[in-house]
C-alpha positions as CSV (number, residue, x, y, z in Angstrom):
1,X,-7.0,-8.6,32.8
2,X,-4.9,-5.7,33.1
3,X,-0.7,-6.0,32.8
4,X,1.0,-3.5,35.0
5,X,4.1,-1.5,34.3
6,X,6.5,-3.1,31.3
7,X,4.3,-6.2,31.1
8,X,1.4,-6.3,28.4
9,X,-0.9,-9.1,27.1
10,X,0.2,-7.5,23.2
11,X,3.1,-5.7,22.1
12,X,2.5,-4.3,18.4
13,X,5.9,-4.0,17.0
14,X,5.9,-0.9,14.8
15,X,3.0,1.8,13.8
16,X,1.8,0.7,10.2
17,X,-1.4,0.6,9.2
18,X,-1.7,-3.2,10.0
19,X,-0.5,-2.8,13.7
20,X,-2.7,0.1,14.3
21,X,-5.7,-1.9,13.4
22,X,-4.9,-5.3,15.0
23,X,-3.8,-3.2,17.7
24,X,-7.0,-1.4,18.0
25,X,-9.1,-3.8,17.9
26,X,-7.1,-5.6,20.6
27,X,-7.5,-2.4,23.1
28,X,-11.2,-1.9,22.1
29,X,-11.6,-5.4,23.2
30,X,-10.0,-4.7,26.9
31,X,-6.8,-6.1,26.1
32,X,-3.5,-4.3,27.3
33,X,-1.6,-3.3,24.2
34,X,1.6,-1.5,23.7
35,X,2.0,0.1,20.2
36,X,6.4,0.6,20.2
37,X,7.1,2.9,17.1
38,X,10.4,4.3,16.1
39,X,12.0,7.4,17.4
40,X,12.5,10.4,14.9
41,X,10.4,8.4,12.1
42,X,7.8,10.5,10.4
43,X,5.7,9.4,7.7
44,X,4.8,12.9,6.3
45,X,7.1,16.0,5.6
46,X,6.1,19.7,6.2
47,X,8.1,22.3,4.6
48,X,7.8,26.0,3.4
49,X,4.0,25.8,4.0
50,X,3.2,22.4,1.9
51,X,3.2,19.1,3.3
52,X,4.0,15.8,1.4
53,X,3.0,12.4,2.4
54,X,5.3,9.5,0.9
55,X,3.2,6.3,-0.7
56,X,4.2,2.5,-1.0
57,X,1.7,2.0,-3.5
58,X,-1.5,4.4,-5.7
59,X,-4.1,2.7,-3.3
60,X,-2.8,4.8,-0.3
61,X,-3.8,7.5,-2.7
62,X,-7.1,6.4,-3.8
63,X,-8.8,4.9,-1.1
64,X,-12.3,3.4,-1.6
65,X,-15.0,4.0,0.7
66,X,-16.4,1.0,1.1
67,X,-13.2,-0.2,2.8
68,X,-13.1,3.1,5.2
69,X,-16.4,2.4,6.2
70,X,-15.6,-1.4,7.3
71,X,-12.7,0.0,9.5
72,X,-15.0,2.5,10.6
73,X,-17.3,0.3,11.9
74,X,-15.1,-2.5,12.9
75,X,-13.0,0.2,14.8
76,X,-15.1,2.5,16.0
77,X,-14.3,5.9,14.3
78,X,-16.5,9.1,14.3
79,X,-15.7,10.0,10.8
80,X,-17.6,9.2,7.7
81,X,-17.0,9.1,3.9
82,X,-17.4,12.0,2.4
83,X,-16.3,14.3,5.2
84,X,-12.7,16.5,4.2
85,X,-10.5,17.2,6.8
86,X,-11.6,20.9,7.0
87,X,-15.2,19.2,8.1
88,X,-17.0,20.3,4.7
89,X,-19.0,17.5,2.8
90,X,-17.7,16.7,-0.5
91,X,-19.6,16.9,-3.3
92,X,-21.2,13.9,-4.7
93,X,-21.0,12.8,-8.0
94,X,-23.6,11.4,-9.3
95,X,-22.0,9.3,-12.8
96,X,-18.9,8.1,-11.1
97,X,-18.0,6.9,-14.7
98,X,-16.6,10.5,-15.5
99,X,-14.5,10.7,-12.5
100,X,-11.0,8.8,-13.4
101,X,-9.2,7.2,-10.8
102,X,-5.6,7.8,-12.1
103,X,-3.8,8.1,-15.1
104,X,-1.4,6.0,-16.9
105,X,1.5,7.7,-19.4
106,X,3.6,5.7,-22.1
107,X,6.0,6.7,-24.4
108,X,2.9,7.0,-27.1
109,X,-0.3,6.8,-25.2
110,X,-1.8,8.7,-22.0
111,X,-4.8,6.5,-20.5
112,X,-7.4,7.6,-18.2
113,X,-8.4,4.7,-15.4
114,X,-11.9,4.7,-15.4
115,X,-14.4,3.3,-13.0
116,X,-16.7,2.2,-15.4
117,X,-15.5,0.0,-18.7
118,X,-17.5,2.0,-21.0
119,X,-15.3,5.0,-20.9
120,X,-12.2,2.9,-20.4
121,X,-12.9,1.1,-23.5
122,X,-12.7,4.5,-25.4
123,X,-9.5,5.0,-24.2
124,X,-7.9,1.9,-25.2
125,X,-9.6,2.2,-28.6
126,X,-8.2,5.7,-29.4
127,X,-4.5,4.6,-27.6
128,X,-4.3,1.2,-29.4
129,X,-6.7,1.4,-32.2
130,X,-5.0,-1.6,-34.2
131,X,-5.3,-4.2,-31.1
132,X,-8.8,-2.8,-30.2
133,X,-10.7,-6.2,-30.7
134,X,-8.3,-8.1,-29.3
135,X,-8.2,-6.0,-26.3
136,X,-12.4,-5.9,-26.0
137,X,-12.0,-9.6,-25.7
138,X,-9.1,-10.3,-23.6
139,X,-11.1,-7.6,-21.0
140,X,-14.6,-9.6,-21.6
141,X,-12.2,-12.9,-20.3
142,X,-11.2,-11.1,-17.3
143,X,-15.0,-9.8,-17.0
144,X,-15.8,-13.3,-16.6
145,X,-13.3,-14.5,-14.4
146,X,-14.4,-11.5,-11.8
147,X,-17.4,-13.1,-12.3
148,X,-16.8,-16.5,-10.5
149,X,-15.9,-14.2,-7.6
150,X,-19.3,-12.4,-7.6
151,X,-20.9,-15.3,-6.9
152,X,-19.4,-15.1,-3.6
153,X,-20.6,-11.4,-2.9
154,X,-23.0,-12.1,0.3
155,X,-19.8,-14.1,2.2
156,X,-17.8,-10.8,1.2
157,X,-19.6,-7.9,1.6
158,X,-20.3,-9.1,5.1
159,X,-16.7,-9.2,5.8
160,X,-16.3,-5.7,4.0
161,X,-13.3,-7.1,1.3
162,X,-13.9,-8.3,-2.1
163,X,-11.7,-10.8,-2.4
164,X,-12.0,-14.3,-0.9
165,X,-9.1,-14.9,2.0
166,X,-10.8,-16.3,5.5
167,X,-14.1,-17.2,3.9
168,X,-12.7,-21.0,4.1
169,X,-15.8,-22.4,2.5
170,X,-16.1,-20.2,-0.2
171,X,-12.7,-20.9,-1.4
172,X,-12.9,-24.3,-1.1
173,X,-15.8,-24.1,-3.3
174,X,-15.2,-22.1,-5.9
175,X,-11.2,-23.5,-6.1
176,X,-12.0,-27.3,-5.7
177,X,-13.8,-27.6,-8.9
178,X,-10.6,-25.2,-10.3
179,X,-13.1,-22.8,-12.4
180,X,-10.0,-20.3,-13.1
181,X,-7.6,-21.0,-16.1
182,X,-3.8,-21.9,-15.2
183,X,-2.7,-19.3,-17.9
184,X,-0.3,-16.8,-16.1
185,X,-1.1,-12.9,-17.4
186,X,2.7,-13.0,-19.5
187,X,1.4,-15.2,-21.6
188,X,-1.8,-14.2,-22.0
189,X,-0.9,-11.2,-22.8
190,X,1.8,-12.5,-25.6
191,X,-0.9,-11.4,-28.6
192,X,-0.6,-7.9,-27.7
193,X,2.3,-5.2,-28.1
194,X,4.6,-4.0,-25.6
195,X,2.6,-0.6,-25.2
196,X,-0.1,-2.4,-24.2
197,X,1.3,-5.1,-22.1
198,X,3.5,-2.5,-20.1
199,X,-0.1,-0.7,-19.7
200,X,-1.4,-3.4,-17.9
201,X,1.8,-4.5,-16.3
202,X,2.2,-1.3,-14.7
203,X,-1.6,-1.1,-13.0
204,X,-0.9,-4.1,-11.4
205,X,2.1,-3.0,-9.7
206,X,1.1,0.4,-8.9
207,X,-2.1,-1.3,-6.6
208,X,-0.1,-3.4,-4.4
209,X,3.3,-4.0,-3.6
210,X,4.4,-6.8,-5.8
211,X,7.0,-6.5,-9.0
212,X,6.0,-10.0,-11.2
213,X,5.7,-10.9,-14.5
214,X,4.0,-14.4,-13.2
215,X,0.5,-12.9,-12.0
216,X,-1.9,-15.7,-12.3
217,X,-5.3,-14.2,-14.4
218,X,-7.6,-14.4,-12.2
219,X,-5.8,-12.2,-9.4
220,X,-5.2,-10.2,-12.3
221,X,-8.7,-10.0,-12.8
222,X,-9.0,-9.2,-9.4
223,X,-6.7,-6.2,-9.2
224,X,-7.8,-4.9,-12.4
225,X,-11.6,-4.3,-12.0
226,X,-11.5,-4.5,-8.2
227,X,-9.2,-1.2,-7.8
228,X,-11.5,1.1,-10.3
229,X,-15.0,0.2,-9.2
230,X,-15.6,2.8,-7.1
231,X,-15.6,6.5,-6.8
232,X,-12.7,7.3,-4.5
233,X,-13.1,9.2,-1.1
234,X,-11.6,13.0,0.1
235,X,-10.2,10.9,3.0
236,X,-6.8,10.2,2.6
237,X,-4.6,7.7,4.3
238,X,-2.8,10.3,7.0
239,X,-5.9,11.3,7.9
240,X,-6.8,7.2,8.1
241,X,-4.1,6.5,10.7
242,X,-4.4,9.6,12.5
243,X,-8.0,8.3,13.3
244,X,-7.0,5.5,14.3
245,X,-4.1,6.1,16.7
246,X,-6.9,8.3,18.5
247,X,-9.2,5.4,19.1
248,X,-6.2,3.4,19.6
249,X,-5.1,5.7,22.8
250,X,-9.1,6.3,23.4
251,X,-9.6,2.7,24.3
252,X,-7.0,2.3,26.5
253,X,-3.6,1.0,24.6
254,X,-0.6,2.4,24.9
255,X,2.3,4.3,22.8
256,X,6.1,4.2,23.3
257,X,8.8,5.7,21.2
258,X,11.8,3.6,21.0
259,X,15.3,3.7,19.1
260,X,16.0,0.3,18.1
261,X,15.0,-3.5,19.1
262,X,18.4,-5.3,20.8
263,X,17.1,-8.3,21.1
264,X,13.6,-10.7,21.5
265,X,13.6,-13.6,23.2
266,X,11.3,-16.1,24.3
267,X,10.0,-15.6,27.7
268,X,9.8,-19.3,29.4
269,X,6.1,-20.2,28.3
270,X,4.4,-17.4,28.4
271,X,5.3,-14.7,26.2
272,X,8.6,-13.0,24.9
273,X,10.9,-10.1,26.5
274,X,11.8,-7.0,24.4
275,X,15.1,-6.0,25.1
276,X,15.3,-2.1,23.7
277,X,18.2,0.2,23.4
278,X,17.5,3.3,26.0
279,X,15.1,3.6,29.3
280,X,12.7,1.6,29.8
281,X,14.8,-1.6,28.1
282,X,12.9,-4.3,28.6
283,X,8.9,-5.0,27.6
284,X,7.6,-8.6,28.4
285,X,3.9,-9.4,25.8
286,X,1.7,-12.4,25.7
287,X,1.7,-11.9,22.3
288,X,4.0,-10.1,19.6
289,X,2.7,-8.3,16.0
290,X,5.2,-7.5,14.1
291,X,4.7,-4.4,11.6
292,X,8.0,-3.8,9.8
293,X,9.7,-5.1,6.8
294,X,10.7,-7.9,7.6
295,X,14.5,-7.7,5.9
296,X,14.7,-4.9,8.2
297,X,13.3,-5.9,12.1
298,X,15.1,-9.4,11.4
299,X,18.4,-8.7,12.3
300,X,17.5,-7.6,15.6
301,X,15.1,-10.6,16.7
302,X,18.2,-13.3,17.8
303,X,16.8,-16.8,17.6
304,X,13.4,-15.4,16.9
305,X,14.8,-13.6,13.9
306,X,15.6,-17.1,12.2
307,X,12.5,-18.1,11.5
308,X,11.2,-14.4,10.7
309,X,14.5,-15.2,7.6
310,X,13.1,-18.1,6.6
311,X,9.6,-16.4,6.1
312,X,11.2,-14.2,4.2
313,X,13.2,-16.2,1.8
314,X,9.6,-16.3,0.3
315,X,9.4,-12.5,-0.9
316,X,12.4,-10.4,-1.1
317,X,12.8,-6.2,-2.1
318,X,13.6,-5.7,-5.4
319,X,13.8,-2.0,-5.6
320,X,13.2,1.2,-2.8
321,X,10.2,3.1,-3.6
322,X,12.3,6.7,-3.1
323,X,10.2,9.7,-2.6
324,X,11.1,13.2,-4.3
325,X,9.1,16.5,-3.0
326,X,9.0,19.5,-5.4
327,X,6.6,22.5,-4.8
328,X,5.2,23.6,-7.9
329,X,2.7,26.5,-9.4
330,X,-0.7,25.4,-10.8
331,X,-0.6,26.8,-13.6
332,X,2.4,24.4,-15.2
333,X,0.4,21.7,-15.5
334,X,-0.8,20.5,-18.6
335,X,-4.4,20.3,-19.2
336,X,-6.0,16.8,-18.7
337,X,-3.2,15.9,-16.1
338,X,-4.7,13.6,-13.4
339,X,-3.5,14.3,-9.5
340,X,-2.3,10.8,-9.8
341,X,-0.5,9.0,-12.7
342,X,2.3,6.8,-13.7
343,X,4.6,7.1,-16.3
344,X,7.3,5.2,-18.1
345,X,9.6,7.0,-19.9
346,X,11.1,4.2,-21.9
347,X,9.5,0.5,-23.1
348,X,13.6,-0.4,-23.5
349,X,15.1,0.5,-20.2
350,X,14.6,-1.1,-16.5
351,X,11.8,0.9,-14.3
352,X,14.8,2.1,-11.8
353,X,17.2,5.8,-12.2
354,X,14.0,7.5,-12.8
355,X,12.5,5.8,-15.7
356,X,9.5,4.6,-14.1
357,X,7.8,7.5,-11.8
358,X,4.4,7.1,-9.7
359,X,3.5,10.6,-9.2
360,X,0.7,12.1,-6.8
361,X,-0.1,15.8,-6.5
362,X,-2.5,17.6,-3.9
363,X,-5.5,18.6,-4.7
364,X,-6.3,21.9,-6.2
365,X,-7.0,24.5,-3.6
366,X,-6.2,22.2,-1.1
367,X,-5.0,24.9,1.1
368,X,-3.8,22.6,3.5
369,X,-1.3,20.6,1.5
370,X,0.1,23.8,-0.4
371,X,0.2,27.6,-0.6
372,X,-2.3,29.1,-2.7
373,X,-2.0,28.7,-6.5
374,X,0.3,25.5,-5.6
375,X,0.3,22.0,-5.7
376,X,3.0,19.7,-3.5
377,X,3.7,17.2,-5.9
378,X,5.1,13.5,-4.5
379,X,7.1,11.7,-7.1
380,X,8.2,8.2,-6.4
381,X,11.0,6.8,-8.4
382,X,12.7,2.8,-8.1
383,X,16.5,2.1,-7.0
384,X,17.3,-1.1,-6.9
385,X,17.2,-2.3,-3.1
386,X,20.7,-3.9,-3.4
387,X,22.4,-1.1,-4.6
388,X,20.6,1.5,-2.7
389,X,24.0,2.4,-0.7
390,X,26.1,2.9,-4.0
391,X,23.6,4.8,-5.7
392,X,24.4,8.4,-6.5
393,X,21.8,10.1,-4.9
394,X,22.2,13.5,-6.6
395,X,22.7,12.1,-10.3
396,X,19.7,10.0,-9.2
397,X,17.4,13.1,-8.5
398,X,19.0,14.7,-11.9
399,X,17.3,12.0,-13.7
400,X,14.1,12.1,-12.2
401,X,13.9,15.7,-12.6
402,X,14.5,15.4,-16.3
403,X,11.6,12.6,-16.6
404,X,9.3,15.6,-15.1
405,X,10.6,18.1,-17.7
406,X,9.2,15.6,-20.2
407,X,5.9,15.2,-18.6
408,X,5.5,19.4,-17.2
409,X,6.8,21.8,-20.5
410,X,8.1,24.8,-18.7
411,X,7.9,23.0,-15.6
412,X,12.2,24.6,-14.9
413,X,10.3,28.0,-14.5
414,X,7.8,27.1,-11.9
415,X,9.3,25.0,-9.5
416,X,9.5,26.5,-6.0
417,X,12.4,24.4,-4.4
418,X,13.0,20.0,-4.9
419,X,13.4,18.7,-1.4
420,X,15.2,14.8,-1.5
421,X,16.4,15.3,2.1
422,X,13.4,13.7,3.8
423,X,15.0,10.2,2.2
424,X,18.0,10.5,2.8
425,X,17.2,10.8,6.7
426,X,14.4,8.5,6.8
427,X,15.1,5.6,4.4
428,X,17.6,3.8,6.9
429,X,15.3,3.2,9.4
430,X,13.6,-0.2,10.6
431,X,10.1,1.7,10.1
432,X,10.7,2.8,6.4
433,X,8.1,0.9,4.2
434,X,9.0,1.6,0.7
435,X,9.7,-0.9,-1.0
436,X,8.4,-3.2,-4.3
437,X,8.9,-6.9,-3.8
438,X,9.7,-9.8,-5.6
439,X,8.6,-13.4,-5.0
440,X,11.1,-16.5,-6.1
441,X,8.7,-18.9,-5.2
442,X,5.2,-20.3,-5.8
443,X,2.7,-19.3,-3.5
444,X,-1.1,-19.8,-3.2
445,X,-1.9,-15.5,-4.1
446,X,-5.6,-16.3,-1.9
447,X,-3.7,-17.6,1.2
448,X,-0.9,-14.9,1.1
449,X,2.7,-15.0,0.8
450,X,4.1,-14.4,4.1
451,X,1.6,-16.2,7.0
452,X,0.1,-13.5,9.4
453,X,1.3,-16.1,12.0
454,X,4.9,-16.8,12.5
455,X,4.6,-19.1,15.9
456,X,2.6,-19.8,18.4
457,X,2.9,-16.0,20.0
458,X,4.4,-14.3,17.2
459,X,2.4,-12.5,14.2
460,X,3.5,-10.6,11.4
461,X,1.3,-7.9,9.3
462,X,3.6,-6.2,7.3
463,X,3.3,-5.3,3.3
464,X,4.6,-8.8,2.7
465,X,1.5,-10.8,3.6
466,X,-0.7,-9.5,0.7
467,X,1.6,-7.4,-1.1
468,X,-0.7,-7.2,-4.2
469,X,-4.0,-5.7,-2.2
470,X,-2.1,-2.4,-1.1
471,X,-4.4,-0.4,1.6
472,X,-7.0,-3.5,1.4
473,X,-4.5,-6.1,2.6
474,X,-2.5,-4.4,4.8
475,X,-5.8,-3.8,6.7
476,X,-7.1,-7.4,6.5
477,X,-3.8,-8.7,8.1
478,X,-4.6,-6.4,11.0
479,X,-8.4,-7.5,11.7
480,X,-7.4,-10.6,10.8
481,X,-4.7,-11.2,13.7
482,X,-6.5,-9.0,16.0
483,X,-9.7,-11.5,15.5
484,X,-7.2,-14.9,16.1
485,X,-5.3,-13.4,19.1
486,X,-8.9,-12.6,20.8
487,X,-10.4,-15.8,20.1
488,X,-7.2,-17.5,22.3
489,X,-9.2,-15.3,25.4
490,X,-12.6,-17.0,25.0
């Protein structure tokens, strides 16, 4: 059944990537769905012929291509791996071993991320020569840990994730007989010295979401050998989204700009009404997804909103992921620099004011991210979320510029202009996603922390239900909702 005018079966409240898919899905399946997405939001930045694309997290940056095919499939899109933008197949490499994923810099050591541990092992043994053995052996631990979850592989490959959530028997399987030691990474990694722990530390914030010291080992495990297994593809995550808004409108769902939610309340028994600022004011849905952080859509939910808090007592933001666009000229970049990399300036200091950067740069020749003979570079630096409106924004930017003078020699000489303005204007808004989040309580990491399903009518599929799967998570939330709401129509 089709709703008429202001009236749908599914209002999807924001345009992340988990609203897009649930949303998608939805329409595909001849529900009526209205996507609402923030006025004068944009989630890329053109300027002086280069355009940047903000990340939350290094997964939006390496995308694997066994999870673009399952949305491709699931969703319906024309494109394939190994297509670019400009239509031309990619070239295939045939030992993805030699192709590293990203890079990892420390005050003494530079690490390549490879997909294969042979290689990886090399680096670690030149990096951190006196804890070799001890590292081979902590890594053959993890090794086996990831291998409790191969077992599992038919239940997950025919679900397209590699991780276990909504294959019910499989977890209660493999976690009834508890097969995984209780031994939080911290600890484990107690042996080792700070380099190295930081090392580690670092990769498994830089794949998700999630700033913790308390990662149990065998999501650890996960994270670690799940994010580097495969080559990565030429399809980035605009180009992901773009996609799937197409099919989105395609199939029959529909877009509406808004300026801010007033207020949500429930709608006798059937539903909720949206009451918006500006013309039309008032949406009445079946069913509401929410896709927003959830500090930030709270406020404006009433009544709804309390329970939306209370959800969210459970995972807070500890610090703003703050984007920094600088155009700069090929050749300042230092041989062996990856297009993606993290660096830490200082073992001694805290990872905000520029200490800790996750940088991504476009690819070379990639004439249409930069000019020719440039790169646009995307450097994202931590404030700390509570002190985000005291923070001196240009002494801020002073300081990350002088972290990238230690990574790029001569880099003063070849920058074409530093933009921080696109922050500045965006960062305020209920659609800005940026953020790393801390959790001060104990969750169950294969469930979630924040439930995909708030109440009876109400679903949330922000960052904050899997914050530790990036891309991957984001994604599940979406099918997975999607996939729940439809079954209430059979």
């Amino acid at each position: 059944m089709k709703w008429l005018g202001n009236e749908q079966e599914v209002v999807v409240l924001g345009s992340g990537l988990g609203g897009l898919v649930a949303g998608t899905l939805l329409s595909k399946s001849n529900r009526s769905v209205l996507l609402l997405r923030e006025k004068g939001y944009l989630s890329s930045h053109a300027i002086k012929g280069y355009h940047f694309v903000p990340f939350s997290n290094l997964s939006e940056k390496c995308l694997k291509p066994s999870l673009i095919r399952k949305v491709s499939q699931t969703l319906g899109l024309s494109f394939l791996v190994g297509t670019r933008e400009d239509g031309k197949q990619t070239k295939v490499v045939s030992d993805k071993s030699h192709s590293p994923t990203y890079q990892v810099v420390l005050p003494k050591a530079r690490i390549d991320i490879f997909p294969h541990r042979s290689l990886s092992q090399r680096e670690w043994s030149r990096e951190f020569p006196k804890e070799a053995v001890k590292i081979e052996a902590f890594y053959d631990e993890l090794d086996r840990i990831q291998g409790l979850f191969r077992k599992g592989d038919g239940k997950r490959k025919s679900s397209g994730f590699s991780f276990p959530f909504e294959e019910r028997s499989f977890v209660k399987k493999i976690f009834s007989s508890d097969p995984f030691p209780n031994e939080e990474m911290d600890k484990k990694l107690l042996p080792f010295s700070k380099e190295f722990r930081e090392f580690i530390r670092l990769q498994l914030i830089s794949w998700g979401n999630f700033c913790s010291d308390r990662f149990p080992i065998a999501l650890a495990a996960q994270v670690l050998f799940d994010q580097t297994n495969e080559l990565n593809s030429d399809i980035d995550i605009e180009r992901l989204e773009k996609e799937i808004l197409n099919q989105f409108s395609r199939s029959g769902g529909r877009v509406e700009e808004i300026d801010r939610v007033k207020e949500i309340k429930a709608w006798r028994r059937k539903g909720f009404t949206l009451n918006l600022e500006g013309n039309p004011g008032v949406f009445r849905s079946q069913y509401l997804i929410i896709n927003s952080p959830l500090h930030r859509i709270s406020p404006f939910l009433g009544k709804t909103g309390k329970g939306l808090l209370k959800r969210g007592k459970k995972i807070k933001p500890l610090y703003v992921i703050t984007p920094l666009f600088v155009g700069i000229h090929e050749k300042v970049i230092p041989v062996g620099m990856k297009d993606h990399l993290i660096s830490l300036l200082d073992l001694e200091r805290p990872y905000e004011d520029g200490n800790l950067l996750f940088l991504s740069m476009s690819p070379k020749g990639d004439k249409t991210r930069a000019p020719e003979e440039r790169r646009a570079l995307t450097v994202e630096g931590l404030i700390d979320a509570e002190k985000w409106d005291q923070i001196d924004l240009a002494s801020y930017q002073q300081k990350v510029m002088n972290h990238l003078y230690h990574l790029f020699p001569f880099l003063e000489n070849y920058v074409e202009f530093v933009d921080f303005q696109w922050v500045s204007e965006q960062s305020p808004k209920w659609s800005y996603s940026h953020f790393l989040y801390e959790s001060g309580s104990d969750f169950s990491w294969w469930k979630g922390v924040v439930p995909l399903r708030m109440s009876k009518s109400v679903y949330f599929v922000g960052k904050e239900n899997f914050p530790y799967w990036g891309v991957g998570g984001e994604i599940l939330g979406g099918l997975t909702v999607a996939q729940r709401i439809l079954k209430k129509y059979e």
